[in-house]
MARMILUM-672828 format. One record per residue (C-alpha): y, z, x. Coordinates in steps of 0.05 Angstrom, whole numbers, plus 5000, padded with zeros to 4 digits. Each point is the difference from the previous one (the first is absolute). Layout:
YZX...
END
This chain:
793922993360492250114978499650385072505250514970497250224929494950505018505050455035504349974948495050204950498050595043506950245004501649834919493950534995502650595040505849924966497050154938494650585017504750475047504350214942493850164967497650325057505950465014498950314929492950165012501350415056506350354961494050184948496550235054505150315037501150394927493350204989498750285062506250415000498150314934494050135016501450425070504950454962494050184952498950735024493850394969503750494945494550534995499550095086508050124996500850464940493850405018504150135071506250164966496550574957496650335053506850125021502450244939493450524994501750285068507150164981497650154933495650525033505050205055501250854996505850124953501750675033502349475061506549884958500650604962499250795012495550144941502250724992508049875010501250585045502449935084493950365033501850705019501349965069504649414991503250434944501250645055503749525043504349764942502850794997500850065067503749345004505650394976504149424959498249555058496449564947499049944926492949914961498749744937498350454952492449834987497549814937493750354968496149344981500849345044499549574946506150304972503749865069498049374997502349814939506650385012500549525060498349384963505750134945505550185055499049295033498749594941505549504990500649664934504849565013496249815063493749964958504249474952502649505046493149965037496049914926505649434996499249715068493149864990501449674936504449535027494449825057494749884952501349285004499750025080493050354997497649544947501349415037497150275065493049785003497550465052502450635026500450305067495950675025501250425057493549785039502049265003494749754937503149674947498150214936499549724935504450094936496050294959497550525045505150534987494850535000499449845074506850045017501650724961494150255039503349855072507150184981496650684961496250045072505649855058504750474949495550525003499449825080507750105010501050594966494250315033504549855078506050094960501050675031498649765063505349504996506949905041504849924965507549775008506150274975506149594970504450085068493949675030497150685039492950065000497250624974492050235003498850424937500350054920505349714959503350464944503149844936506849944989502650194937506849834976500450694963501150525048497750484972492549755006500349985070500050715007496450204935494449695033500850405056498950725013502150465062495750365048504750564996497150104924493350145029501950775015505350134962496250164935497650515037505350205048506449864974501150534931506149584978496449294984498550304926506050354984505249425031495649524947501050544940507749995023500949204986495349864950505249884953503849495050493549685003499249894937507549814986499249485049493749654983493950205024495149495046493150114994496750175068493849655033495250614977494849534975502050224926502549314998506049545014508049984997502449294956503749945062494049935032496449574957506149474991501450035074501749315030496950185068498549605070497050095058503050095058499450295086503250665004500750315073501950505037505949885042498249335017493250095026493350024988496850544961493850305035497550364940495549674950502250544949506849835017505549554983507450104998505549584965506049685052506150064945506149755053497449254987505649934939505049375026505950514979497850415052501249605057507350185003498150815016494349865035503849695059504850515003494450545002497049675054502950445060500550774961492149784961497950095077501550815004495150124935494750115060495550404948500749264955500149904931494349934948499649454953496850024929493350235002492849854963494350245013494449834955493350254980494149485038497449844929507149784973502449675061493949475000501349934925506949805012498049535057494149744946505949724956499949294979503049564937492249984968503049194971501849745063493550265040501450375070507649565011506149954945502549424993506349745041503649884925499850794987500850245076506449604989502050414931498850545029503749995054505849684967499750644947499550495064506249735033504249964930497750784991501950125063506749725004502050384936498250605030504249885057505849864955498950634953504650385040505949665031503550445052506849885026504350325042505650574985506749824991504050595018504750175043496050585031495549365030493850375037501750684978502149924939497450614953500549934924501550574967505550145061503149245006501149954928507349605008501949974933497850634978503650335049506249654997499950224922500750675027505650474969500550435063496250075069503050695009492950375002496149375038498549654941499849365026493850285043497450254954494349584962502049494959492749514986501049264964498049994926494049455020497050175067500649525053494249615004502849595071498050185075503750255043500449615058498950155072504450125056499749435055496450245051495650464969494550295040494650554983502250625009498850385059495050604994501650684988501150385050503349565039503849794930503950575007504349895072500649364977498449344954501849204998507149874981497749374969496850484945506750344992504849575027506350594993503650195060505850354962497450635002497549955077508549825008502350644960494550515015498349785066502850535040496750484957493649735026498649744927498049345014500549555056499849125014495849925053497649165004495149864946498950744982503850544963498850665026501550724983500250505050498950574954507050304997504250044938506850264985498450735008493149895053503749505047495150295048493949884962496950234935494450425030504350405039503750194925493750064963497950535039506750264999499750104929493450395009501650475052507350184962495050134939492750175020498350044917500949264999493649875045499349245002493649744988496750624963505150344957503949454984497149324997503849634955508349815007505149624975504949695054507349834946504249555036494749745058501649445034495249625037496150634986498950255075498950714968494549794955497249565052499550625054498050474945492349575000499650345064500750714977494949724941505650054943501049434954506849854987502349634934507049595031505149784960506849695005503149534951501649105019506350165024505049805048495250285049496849315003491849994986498850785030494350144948497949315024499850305071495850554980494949594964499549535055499150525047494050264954503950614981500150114926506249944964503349784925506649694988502850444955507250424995501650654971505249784945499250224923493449954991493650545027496349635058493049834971496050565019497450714970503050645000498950465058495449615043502249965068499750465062506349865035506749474978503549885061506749675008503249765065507049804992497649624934507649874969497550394933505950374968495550624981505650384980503949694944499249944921496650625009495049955046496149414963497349665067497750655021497050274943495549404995496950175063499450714974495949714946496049565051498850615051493450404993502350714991500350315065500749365034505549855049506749605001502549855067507449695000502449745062506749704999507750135031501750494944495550485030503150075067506049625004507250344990503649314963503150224938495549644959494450255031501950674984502049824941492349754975497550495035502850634959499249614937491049815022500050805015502150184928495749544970493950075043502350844980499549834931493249625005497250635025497649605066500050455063502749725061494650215053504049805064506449595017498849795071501949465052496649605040504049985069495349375020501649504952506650404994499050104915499150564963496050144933499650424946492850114969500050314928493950214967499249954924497650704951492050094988501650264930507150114942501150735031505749785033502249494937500250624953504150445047505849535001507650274977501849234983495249434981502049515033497449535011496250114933492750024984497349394959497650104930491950105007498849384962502549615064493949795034500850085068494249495014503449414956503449535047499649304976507949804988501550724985508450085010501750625052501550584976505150605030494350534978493150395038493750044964497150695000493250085038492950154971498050625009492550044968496449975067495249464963505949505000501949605047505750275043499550705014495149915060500449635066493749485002495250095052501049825069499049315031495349675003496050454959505049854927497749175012492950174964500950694967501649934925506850404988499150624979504149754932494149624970495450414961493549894955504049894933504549405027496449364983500349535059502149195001492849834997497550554953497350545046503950635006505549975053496850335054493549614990503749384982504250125064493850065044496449434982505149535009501150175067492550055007500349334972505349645047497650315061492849524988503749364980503950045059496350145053493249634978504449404968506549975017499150165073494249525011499349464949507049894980502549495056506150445009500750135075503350684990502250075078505649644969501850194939505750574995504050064951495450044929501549994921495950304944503049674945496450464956497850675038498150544943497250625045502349615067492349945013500649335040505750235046496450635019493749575012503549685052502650595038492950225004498249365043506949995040495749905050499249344986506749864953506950275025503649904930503950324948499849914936505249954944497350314932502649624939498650344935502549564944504850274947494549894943494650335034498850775002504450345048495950215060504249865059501750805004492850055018500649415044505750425041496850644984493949645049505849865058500249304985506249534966501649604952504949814937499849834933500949264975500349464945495749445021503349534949506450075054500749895071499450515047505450275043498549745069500349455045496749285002493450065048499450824998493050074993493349785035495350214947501650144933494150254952499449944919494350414971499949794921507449875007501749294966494750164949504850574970506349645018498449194958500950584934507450075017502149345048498649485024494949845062503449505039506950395024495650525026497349455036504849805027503050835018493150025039501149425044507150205009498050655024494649765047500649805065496949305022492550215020500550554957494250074946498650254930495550424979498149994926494850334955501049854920496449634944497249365010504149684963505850245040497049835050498749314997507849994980502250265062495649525052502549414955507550225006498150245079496849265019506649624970504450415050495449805049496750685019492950035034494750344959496350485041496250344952498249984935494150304962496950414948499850724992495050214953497049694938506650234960504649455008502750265059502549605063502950105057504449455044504349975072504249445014504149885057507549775001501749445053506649755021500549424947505549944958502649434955504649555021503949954925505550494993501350174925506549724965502650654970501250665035496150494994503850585012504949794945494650154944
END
């Protein structure tokens, strides 16, 4: 037992020392660990601020372009570029750009709910002992200094490679260049932006001052928005809740720095059309530009130098989650600002307003005269879509348009059953064709056209007369054969029982109105065209005193031609004979000679071809007035829902009005002012006439061949049929035909009811057109036109209705791929992309004009459509 006590007194004694023992060496273990994160202060800050000094002292004219302006060279590329790209308008001190900059991305909100953020995490800072810096050293709380200078240093650091950067767009596609701010006012987006074609204009074009003098008083009206001149800033501007984000340029990468283009099909609500585009996107082979920017060096490294100056070089994730939350909420409502539905009529795809009016027309007393085709428009204006035909394709180009087109476009085969054997129109698989016969050319319309001119020599296709009007026409075969004689042919034929033939015609690229010659005049001016023609076109000339007929009279240029070729003039059938005796008293009375009577012993027809009086000689010399002469306060020229009259207006005589002489011959008439505008007539934009006339056309002929033609994204090799919703002098149209090289169109000339009346000039050039109200539909057919083009247009027209059923006229009158063009205020502008995006159309262009508030924007139609049809018909309003 003695033997065992010392090792149990050994054991009692480490027992007691190893809990003592394990504590020192935690103390230790303490001590040394504080110690080792001890890190000399002084050595670390005095590193961090020779960082600072070298940004500090880094060339500020790196980030900035100290006098504002885009050196010279780079400027004489922007004027050649020829609307190819935009430019900021540079400002005259950088500072000023700067700040302009600063206050367009500032967020407040943003600004808020960070200041807040940080509050909140005051408590998790506070209770962090140490804090963690980019080169692996801990440092210490109390050195803040320290840690401002690195994040002041690796800010400065980022921004410096920020333009160097790759960055990523939100469908994931990786783009190498700048990133552009996009505002959620539209109108800023091209304020900011300026185009090249302004770079010569001020010196080239003579219109640019007097088309500003004309709308200054829109401008005003409509609110004026302060241009980037470097005067200062819009509010729109300085409230702007703005982001960055990648624009592109059809999906790729940009390869200039200067450069960078905005991708606008990315909307979700676009999906729909964009996969039915797919297939007919493929034949724009000259493509299609997207939104534009490009900025001067010195602002574009002052927007890439843009950081929150609270949160350092990053945001936090708390307001990068705001913001994107408010960016999705503002753009879901503007998504849902417009909600388009589909027509519910019974005219489906072709279904034309102010012609399938049901219940109008069913209130009708009487449809003895055609009033039921007559117009008849909806007290509110549709504001549905039309839908498409199943099937549709693009159209086929002209000149293959005219032997034939898709049926799926025009799915009627009536008239291919009735007219069929008169080689109107024929089925033949997916195609309708038309072998150029009509009722009285079964043999072909050339062979008749020249017909015409060798039983009349005077007429002279192509030089004397240029312009004609086909009554009655068809599929318009006549007017489609007369391009090759170079006469333009206004067609027209009322929706009748002669199922979709102005529908024909405009498919077929040959232009045409629905329209019928019932009680009212047709819309156009007094003695204006060359030649009317009429082929078997089922108009009872003869009765209630010659009414019909003496509307053409008014129509017909004096000295121009009517040719009538129809059964009455060489067939024996009593009634026959009967209209016949009772047209040659009339046409006696109406003092119209009848220059030959002939037949045609191919196509087994004859013709009569009258010509109308140069001056009243013949009017004062006859024994019986009848038909009568109109009082002289009937204006000839009005035409606007003017009832027919049984009377003739007498014709000027003062060789200084228009009338008395023949215009020169084609083509010379397209750019020579008429002889009728003189010095003391004050012109639509303030010049005289002649002067005023000149430099529009002066004017039109540089937009469209150093804009349109290259910087527009129209590929014009397929664009034929064109609108000018608001023409004046018909400047744009004759543009065109002076490149018809390189565009094969026509052009309809709308002048609109309030505007002054110069479509007698625009026919008085050889060119067509009609008068209109915009606040109405027009008469045609759904998918008519491949380009239609608004100069100041919906600027004039928000003073008497509203924007949104001319909308919605535009895209009915557009074909799918179709595009347009529109130059207005920029408020109006920014109106029309919004209401353009929510039916899903691709913005091609849209840019600045000049430092007046002036814009300019091309969008694109596609094949979308909504899938909603609405619950009430529309042709019962």
């Amino acid at each position: 037992m003695d033997s065992r006590r010392p090792s149990s007194s050994w054991l009692s004694h480490w027992s007691t020392m190893a809990p003592v023992f394990f504590i020192a060496l935690c103390l230790i273990g303490v001590w040394m660990m504080s110690s080792t994160t001890i890190v000399p202060v002084d050595e670390s800050l005095e590193d961090k601020l020779e960082m600072k000094q070298l940004v500090t002292d880094t060339d500020p004219k790196t980030y900035q372009d100290s006098s504002g302006d885009v050196p010279d060279e780079a400027a004489r590329r922007d004027a050649d570029a020829n609307m190819k790209d935009l430019t900021v308008e540079p400002k005259s001190e950088s500072s000023e750009e700067q700040n302009m900059i600063d206050k367009a991305d500032e967020n407040p909100e943003e600004t808020t709910k960070n200041d807040d953020f940080d509050k909140d995490n005051e408590g998790k800072k506070d209770g962090d002992s140490n804090q963690t810096s980019e080169g692996g050293e801990t440092i210490k709380e109390g050195d803040v200094n320290a840690e401002e200078a690195a994040q002041e240093a690796t800010g400065s650091d980022r921004e410096k490679n920020a333009a160097q950067q790759t960055y990523s767009d939100e469908n994931g596609k990786t783009e190498g260049g700048e990133m552009v701010k996009e505002s959620e006012s539209k109108e800023q987006s091209f304020q900011s932006t300026t185009v090249s074609e302004q770079g010569k204009i001020a010196e080239q074009d003579p219109m640019d001052q007097d088309r500003n003098s004309e709308n200054s008083s829109d401008f005003a009206s409509n609110g004026e928005v302060k241009s980037n001149d470097g005067a200062g800033e819009s509010k729109e501007e300085k409230n702007a809740d703005q982001k960055f984000t990648q624009v592109s340029r059809n999906g790729k990468s940009s390869s200039s720095d200067d450069q960078i283009s905005d991708e606008s099909k990315g909307d979700d609500q676009n999906k729909g059309g964009q996969e039915s585009d797919e297939a007919s996107s493929e034949q724009q082979s000259k493509g299609d530009l997207s939104d534009e920017v490009l900025l001067p060096n010195g602002a574009q490294s002052e927007l890439l130098n843009e950081s929150n100056s609270q949160n350092g070089a990053w945001s936090t994730q708390a307001a990068e989650s705001k913001n994107e939350k408010q960016t999705q909420e503002a753009s879901k409502e503007g998504k849902t600002m417009y909600s388009w539905k589909l027509c519910n009529v019974t005219a489906g795809t072709d279904y034309i307003p102010c012609l399938d009016n049901e219940e109008a027309i069913k209130s009708l007393k009487t449809t003895k005269h055609y009033e039921h085709r007559e117009r008849h428009c909806p007290g509110d204006p549709p504001t549905c879509l039309v839908p498409l035909p199943e099937g549709y394709k693009q159209s086929i180009q002209w000149p293959h348009s005219r032997n034939k087109i898709w049926y799926h476009n025009v799915p009627h085969t009536s008239l291919a059953e009735v007219k069929g054997h008169q080689n109107w129109i024929k089925v033949s698989g997916e195609y309708l064709t038309f072998p150029g016969g009509g009722t009285q050319f079964i043999n072909g319309a050339l062979h008749y056209i020249d017909f015409i001119q060798k039983s009349v020599p005077g007429i002279a296709w192509g030089k004397h007369s240029r312009v004609a009007l086909d009554v009655g026409c068809g599929v318009a075969s006549f007017g489609g054969f007369l391009f090759d004689r170079d006469v333009l042919t206004m067609s027209l034929a009322p929706k009748d029982e002669h199922e979709a033939q102005v529908q024909f015609a405009l498919e077929r690229g040959i232009p045409a109105i629905s329209s019928v010659m019932g009680t009212k005049r047709l819309s156009f001016p007094g003695m204006v065209f060359d030649v009317v023609h009429c082929a078997r076109c089922r108009v009872p000339w003869e009765i209630e005193g010659g009414k019909l007929l003496l509307e053409l009279n008014r129509l017909l240029r004096p000295g121009g031609y009517f040719v009538w070729s129809a059964t009455p003039v060489y067939q024996d059938l009593p009634e026959d004979v009967e209209i016949w005796e009772a047209m040659t008293e009339l046409t006696k009375g109406m003092c119209w000679d009848m220059i030959n009577k002939t037949m045609d012993k191919i196509n087994q027809v004859g013709m009569a071809i009258y010509r109308k009086p140069m001056n009243n000689e013949c009017y004062d010399k006859r024994s019986q007035s009848n038909p009568p002469l109109c009082p002289d306060s009937d204006d000839p020229n009005a035409a606007w829902n003017i009832p027919l009259q049984a009377c003739m207006h007498k014709l000027p005589v003062d060789p200084a009005l228009r009338g008395p002489r023949w215009p020169q011959p084609w083509p010379q008439r397209l750019d020579k002012a008429p002889y009728w505008l003189n010095d003391s007539q004050i012109g639509v934009y303030g010049k005289p006439t002649p002067k005023d006339f000149t430099e529009d056309t002066e004017h039109w002929k540089y937009v469209v061949k150093n804009s349109y033609l290259k910087g527009m994204g129209v590929d014009w090799s397929i664009v034929r049929n064109v609108m000018d919703m608001r023409a004046v002098y018909g400047g744009f149209a004759a543009a065109l035909r002076e490149v018809k090289k390189e565009v094969n169109a026509w052009v309809m000339n709308v002048v609109s009811i309030d505007s002054p009346d110069t479509l007698p000039i625009i026919y008085e050039r050889g060119l067509i057109g009609i008068y209109h109200d915009w606040c109405e539909s027009f008469s045609t057919y759904p998918r008519s036109y491949d380009l239609l083009h608004a100069d100041h247009l919906f600027s004039k027209l928000k003073k008497r209705c509203k924007l949104l059923p001319v909308i919605s006229e535009v895209d009915r009158m557009l074909r799918p791929q179709g595009k347009l063009i529109v130059r207005d205020t920029a408020e109006v502008i920014g109106e029309v992309e919004s209401m353009a995006r929510s039916l899903n159309y691709k913005v091609v262009k849209m840019a600045s004009l000049s430092g007046d508030n002036e814009g300019i924007l091309c969008v694109q139609k596609t094949m979308w459509r909504p899938k909603e049809v609405e619950t009430t018909s529309a042709s019962s309003t």
